[in-house]
C-alpha positions as CSV (number, residue, x, y, z in Angstrom):
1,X,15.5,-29.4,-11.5
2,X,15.9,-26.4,-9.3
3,X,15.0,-26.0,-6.4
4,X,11.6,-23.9,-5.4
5,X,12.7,-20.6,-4.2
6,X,11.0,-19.2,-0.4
7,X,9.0,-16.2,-1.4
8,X,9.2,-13.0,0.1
9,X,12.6,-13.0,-0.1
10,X,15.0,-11.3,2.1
11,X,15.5,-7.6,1.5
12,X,18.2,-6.5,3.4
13,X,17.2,-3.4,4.0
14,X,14.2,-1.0,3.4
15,X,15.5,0.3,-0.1
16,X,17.0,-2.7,-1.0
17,X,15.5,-4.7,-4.0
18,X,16.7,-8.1,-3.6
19,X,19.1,-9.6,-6.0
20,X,16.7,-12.7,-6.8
21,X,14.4,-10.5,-8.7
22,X,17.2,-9.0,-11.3
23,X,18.6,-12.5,-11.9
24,X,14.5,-14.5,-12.7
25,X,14.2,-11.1,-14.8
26,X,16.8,-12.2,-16.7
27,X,16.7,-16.1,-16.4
28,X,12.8,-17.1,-15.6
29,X,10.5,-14.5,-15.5
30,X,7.7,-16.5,-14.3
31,X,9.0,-19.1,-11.4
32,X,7.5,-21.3,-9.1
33,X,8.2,-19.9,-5.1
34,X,7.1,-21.4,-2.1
35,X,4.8,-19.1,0.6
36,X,5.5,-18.7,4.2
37,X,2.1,-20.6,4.4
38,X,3.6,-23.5,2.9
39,X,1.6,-23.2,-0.3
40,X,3.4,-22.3,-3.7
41,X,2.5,-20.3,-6.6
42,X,4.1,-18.6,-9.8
43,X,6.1,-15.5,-8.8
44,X,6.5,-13.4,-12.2
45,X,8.6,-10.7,-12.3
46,X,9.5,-8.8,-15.8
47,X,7.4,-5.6,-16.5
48,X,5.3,-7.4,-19.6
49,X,4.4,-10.5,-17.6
50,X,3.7,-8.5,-14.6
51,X,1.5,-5.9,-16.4
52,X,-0.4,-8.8,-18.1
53,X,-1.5,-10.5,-14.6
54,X,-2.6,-7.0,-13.7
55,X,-4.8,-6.5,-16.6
56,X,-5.8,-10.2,-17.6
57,X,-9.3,-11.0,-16.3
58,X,-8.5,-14.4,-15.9
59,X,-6.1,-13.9,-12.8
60,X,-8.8,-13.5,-9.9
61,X,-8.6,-12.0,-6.5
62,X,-12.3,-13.4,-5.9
63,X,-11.1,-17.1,-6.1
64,X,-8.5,-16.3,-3.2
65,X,-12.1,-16.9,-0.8
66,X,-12.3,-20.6,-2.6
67,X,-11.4,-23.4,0.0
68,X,-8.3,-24.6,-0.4
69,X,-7.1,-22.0,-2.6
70,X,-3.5,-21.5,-2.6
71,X,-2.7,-18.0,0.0
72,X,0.7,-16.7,0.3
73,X,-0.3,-14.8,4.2
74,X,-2.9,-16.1,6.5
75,X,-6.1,-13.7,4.8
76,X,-8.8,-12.0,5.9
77,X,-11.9,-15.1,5.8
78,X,-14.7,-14.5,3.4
79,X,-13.8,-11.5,2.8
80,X,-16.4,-9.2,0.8
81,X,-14.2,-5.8,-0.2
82,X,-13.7,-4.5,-3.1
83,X,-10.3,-5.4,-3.1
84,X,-11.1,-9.0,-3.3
85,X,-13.9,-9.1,-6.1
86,X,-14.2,-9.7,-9.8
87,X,-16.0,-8.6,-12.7
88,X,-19.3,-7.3,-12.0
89,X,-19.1,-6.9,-8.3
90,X,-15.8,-5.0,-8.5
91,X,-17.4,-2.2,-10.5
92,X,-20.3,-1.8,-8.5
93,X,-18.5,-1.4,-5.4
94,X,-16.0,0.7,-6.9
95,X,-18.2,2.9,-7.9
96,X,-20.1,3.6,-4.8
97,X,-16.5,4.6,-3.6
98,X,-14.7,6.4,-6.6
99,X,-16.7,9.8,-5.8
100,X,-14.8,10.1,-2.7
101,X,-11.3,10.1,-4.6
102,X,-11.9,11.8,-8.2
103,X,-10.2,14.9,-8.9
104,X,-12.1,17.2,-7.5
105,X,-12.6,15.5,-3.9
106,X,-9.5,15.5,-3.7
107,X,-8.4,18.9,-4.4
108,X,-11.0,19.5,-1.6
109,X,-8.9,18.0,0.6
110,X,-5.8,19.6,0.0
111,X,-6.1,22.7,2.8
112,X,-6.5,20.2,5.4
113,X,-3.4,17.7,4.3
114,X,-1.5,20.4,4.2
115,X,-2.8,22.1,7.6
116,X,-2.4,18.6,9.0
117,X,1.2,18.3,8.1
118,X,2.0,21.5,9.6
119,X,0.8,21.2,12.3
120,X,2.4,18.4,13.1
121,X,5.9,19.4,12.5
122,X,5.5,22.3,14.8
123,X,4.7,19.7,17.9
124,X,8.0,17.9,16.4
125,X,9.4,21.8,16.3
126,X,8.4,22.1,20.0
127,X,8.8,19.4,21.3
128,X,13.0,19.2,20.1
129,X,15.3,16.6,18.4
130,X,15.6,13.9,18.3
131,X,12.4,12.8,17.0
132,X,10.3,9.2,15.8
133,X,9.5,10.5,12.6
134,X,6.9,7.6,12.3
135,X,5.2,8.2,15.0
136,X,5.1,11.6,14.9
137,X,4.8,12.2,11.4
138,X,4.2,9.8,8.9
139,X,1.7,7.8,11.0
140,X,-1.0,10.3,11.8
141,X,-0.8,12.3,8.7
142,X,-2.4,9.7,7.1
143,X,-4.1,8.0,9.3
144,X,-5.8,11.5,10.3
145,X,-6.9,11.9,6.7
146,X,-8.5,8.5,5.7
147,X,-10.0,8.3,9.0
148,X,-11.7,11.5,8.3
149,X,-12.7,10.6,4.8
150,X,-14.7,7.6,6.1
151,X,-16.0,9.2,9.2
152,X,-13.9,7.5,11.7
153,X,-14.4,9.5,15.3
154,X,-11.1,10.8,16.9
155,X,-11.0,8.9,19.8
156,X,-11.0,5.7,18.0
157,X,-8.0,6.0,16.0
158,X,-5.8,4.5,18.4
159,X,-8.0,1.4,19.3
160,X,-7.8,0.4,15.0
161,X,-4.1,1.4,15.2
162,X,-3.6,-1.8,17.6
163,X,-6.6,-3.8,15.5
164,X,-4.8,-3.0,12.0
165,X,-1.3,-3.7,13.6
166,X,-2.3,-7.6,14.5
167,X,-4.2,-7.5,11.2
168,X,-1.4,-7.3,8.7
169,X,0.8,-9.8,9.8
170,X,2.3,-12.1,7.3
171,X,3.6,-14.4,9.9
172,X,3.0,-18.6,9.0
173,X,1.9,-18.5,12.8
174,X,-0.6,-15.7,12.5
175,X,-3.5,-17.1,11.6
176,X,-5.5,-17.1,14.3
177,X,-4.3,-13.5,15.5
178,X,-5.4,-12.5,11.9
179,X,-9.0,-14.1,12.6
180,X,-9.0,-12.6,16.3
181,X,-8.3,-9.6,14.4
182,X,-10.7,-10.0,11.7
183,X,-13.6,-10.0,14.3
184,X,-12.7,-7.1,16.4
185,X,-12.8,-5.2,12.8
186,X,-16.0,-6.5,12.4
187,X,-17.7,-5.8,15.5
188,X,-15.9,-2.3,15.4
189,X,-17.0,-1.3,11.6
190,X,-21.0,-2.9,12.7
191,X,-21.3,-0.8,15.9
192,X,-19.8,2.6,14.0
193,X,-22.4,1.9,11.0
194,X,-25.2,1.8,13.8
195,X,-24.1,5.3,15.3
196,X,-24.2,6.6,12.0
197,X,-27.4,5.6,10.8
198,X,-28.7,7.6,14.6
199,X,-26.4,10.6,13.5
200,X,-25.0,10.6,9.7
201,X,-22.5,12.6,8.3
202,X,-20.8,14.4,5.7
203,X,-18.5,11.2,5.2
204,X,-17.8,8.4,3.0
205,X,-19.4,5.6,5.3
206,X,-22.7,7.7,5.9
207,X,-22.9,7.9,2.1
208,X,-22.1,3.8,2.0
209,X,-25.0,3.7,4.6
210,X,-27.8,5.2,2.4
211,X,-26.4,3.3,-0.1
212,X,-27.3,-0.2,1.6
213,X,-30.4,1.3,3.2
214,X,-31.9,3.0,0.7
215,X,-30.9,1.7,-2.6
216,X,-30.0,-2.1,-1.6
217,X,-26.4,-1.3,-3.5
218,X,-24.5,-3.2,-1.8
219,X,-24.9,-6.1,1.3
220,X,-24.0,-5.9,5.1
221,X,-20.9,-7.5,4.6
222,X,-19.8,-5.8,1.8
223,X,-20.8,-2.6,3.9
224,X,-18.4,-3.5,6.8
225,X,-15.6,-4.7,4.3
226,X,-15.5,-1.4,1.9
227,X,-14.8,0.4,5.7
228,X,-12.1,-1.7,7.0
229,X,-10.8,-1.5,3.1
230,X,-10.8,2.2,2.6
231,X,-9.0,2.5,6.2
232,X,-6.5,0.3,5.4
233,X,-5.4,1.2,1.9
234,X,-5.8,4.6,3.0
235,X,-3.0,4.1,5.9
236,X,-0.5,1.6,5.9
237,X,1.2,1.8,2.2
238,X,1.1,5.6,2.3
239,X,2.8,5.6,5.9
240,X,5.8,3.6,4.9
241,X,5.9,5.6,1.6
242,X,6.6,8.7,3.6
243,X,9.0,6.8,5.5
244,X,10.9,5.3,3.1
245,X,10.9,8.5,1.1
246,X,12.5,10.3,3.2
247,X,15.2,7.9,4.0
248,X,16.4,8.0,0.5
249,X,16.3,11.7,0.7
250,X,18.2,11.6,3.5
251,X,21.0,9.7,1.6
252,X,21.3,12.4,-0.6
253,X,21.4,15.8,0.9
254,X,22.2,17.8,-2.4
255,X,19.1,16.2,-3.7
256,X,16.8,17.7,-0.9
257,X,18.4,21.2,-1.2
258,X,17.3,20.9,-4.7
259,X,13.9,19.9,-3.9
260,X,13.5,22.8,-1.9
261,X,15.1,25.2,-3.7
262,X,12.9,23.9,-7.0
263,X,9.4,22.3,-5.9
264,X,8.4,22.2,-9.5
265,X,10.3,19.1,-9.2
266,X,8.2,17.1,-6.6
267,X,5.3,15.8,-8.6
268,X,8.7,13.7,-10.7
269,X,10.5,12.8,-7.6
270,X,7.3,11.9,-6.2
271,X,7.2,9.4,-9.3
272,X,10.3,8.2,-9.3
273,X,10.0,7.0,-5.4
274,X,7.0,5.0,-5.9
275,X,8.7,3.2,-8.4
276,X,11.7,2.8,-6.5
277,X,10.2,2.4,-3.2
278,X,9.7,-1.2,-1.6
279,X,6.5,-0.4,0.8
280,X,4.7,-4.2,0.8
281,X,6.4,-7.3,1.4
282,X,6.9,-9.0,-1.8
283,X,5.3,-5.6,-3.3
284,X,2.4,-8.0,-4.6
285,X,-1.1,-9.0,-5.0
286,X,-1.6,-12.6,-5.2
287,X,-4.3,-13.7,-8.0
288,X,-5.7,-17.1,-8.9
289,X,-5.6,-18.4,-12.1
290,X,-9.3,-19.2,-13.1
291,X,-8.0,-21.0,-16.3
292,X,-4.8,-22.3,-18.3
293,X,-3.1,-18.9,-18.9
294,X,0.0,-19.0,-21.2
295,X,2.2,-16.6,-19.4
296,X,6.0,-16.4,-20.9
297,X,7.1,-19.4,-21.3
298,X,5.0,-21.1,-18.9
299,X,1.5,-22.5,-18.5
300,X,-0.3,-21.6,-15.7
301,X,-2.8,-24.1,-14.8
302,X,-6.2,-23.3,-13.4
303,X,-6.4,-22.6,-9.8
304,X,-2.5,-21.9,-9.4
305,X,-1.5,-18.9,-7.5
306,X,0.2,-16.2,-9.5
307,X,2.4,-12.9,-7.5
308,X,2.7,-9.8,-10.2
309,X,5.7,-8.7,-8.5
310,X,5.3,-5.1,-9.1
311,X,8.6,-4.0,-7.4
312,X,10.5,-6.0,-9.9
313,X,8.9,-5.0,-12.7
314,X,9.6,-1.1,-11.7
315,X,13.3,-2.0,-12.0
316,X,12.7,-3.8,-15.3
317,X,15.9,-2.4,-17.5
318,X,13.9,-2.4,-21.0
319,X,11.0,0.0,-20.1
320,X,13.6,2.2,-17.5
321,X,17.0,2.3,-18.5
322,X,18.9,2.8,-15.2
323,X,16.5,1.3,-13.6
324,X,18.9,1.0,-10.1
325,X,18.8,4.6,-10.8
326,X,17.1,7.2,-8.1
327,X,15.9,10.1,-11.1
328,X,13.8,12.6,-10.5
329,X,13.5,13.8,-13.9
330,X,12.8,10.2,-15.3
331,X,10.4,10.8,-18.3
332,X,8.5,8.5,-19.1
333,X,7.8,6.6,-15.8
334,X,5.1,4.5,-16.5
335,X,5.5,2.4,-13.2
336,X,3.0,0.4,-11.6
337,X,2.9,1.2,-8.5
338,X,-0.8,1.9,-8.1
339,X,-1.4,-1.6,-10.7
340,X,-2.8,-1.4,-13.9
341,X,-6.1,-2.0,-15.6
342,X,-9.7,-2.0,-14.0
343,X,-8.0,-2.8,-10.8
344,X,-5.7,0.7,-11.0
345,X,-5.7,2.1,-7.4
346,X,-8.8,4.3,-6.6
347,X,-6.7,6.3,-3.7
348,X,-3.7,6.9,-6.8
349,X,-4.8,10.8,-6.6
350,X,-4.9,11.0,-3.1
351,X,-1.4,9.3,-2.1
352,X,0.2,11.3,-4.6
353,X,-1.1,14.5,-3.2
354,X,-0.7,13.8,0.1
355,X,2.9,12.4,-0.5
356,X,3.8,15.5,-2.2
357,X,2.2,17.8,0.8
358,X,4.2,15.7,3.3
359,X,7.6,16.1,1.6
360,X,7.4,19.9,1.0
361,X,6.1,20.4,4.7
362,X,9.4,18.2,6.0
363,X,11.8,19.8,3.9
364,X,10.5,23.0,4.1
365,X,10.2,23.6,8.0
366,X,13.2,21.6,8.4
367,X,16.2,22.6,6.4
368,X,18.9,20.5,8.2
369,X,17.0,17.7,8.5
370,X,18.9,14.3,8.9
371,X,18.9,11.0,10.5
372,X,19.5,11.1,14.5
373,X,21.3,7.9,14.2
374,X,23.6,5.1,12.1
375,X,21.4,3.7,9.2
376,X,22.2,0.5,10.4
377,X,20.9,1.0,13.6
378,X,17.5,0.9,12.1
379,X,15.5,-1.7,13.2
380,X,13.3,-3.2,10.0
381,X,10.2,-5.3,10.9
382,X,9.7,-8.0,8.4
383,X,7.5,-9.9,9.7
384,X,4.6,-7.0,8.6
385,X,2.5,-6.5,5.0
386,X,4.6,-3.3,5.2
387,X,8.5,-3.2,4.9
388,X,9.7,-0.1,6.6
389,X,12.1,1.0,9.8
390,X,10.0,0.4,12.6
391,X,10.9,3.9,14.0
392,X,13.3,6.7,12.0
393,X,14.6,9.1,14.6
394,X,15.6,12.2,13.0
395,X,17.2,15.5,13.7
396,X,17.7,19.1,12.9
């Protein structure tokens, strides 16, 4: 019998898809892996398996709250976000916060990403090369955006910087930093829904206020929760995307003179480097089986622990020939970066957008732009939800 692989596996480098995923695509699409927790679960990896866990309603993110349920990173405790509920409850919380990322909200943010970007890359502009890229770009572009969305005030971005940077650990030892963590969130997300019910705004939390206080919508918890959740989502993946974007740009210098030259062509590249991307370690969402679920060749049994690995099924050879490929002009590219299904990503519209802003603003206002050092200087942090350089100095 083989032995049970360790799961995330080592990815060498920020654009690097490790090699186990192409060889259980082709052997055993739905494997048994062990978690840095210690617990183990079935990591499935071909596009049709992957794409079923997405959309099958018996794969939960609810039962991850059970006790005893199987975790692959310390989590969150009891939990009440819409990113961990099912059925009913999913809806109902989604809905109280899809009106703040339909079409047309966020089209009304657009001005403002793009005024944002600019004017960040004039402070890079004055201030010189060398520049952090991360920290001077691709961290408070978003950051700066979500937090305004929810109704975050300025001075406290920094202060859930240092609480979301202790929060997304995936360390076996992290647990109690997590929970340490958790609380400070907590506190934090009860004394900002206070000040708002003195002095509301034209924000998403004030409208998540009046939702608890006047319509009984949703609970306290799941008031705090859909805060920290927005913030999050809204942040971190969308950070590294930018990052790791415009590292494999910078591989290919022909391909950013094109970009400029044609920026009809963004919206596809845009595509084609979320599918090609690594941003989360393992690039998963762990579920719970809530029955026996035939999957492959394989029965899950209930309560087992299931990964949809999404990277591996966006190099998945026969649904994108090429698949190793970096295409800008791939059509189709149904990839699944943003999942599939009830659970599809209600901040899709807005990370496209404002991925698209932020590479036509780099490109754009810096027409020599290139990497300030070795690529293998790079220092990657892996011990983070996010897989990303920790800092991408950068010339011009």
């Amino acid at each position: 019998m083989r032995k049970e692989l360790q799961f995330p596996f080592s990815p060498g480098s920020p654009l690097t898809v490790p090699p186990e995923f192409s060889e259980l695509r082709a052997a055993s699409p739905v494997t048994r892996v062990i978690f840095p927790t210690g617990h183990s679960g079935w990591l499935v990896s071909t596009y049709e398996c992957v794409q079923k866990v997405l959309t099958d309603r018996r794969f939960s993110r609810a039962a991850i709250n059970r006790p005893g349920a199987p975790v692959m990173r310390p989590i969150i405790p009891d939990s009440q976000s819409v990113l961990k509920k099912d059925g009913a409850d999913h809806v109902r919380l989604r809905k109280l916060l899809a009106p703040a990322f339909c079409a047309s909200a966020v089209q009304g943010l657009r001005a403002k990403m793009t005024v944002t970007a600019e004017s960040l890359l004039d402070d890079m502009t004055a201030a010189g090369p060398p520049a952090d890229l991360v920290a001077a770009f691709a961290h408070p572009l978003p950051r700066s955006l979500i937090f305004d969305v929810l109704g975050v005030p300025q001075d406290d971005h920094h202060l859930l910087e240092e609480v979301f940077s202790r929060l997304l650990s995936v360390s076996p030892d992290s647990a109690e930093e997590i929970k340490e963590a958790r609380g400070d969130l907590d506190t934090y997300m009860t004394e900002l829904i206070e000040t708002k019910r003195t002095a509301p705004g034209d924000d998403l939390l004030s409208r998540l206020i009046s939702a608890h206080d006047n319509e009984g919508r949703l609970s306290t918890q799941e008031l705090k929760d859909a805060g920290w959740s927005v913030l999050l989502a809204g942040r971190g993946p969308l950070t590294f995307s930018i990052v790791n974007s415009i590292l494999r740009l910078l591989r290919q210098p022909e391909l950013m003179e094109l970009l400029r030259s044609q920026p009809d062509l963004l919206p596809g590249a845009v595509e084609e480097l979320l599918r090609m991307n690594p941003v989360a370690v393992g690039n998963a969402v762990l579920r719970i089986a809530l029955e026996d679920v035939e999957l492959g060749e394989v029965t899950i049994r209930a309560g087992e622990a299931v990964i949809p690995a999404i990277l591996s099924a966006n190099r998945d050879e026969t649904v994108f020939p090429d698949a190793d490929t970096f295409d800008i002009r791939r059509s189709p590219n149904p990839h699944l970066a943003f999942s599939k299904g009830y659970r599809y990503c209600l901040g899709a519209r807005l990370a496209r957008l404002q991925l698209q802003i932020a590479l036509k603003a780099l490109l754009t206002h810096f027409p020599n732009l290139a990497l300030a050092c070795a690529e293998s200087e790079l220092t990657i942090r892996n011990d983070r939800v996010f897989l990303a350089p920790a800092k991408l100095p950068v010339t011009w």
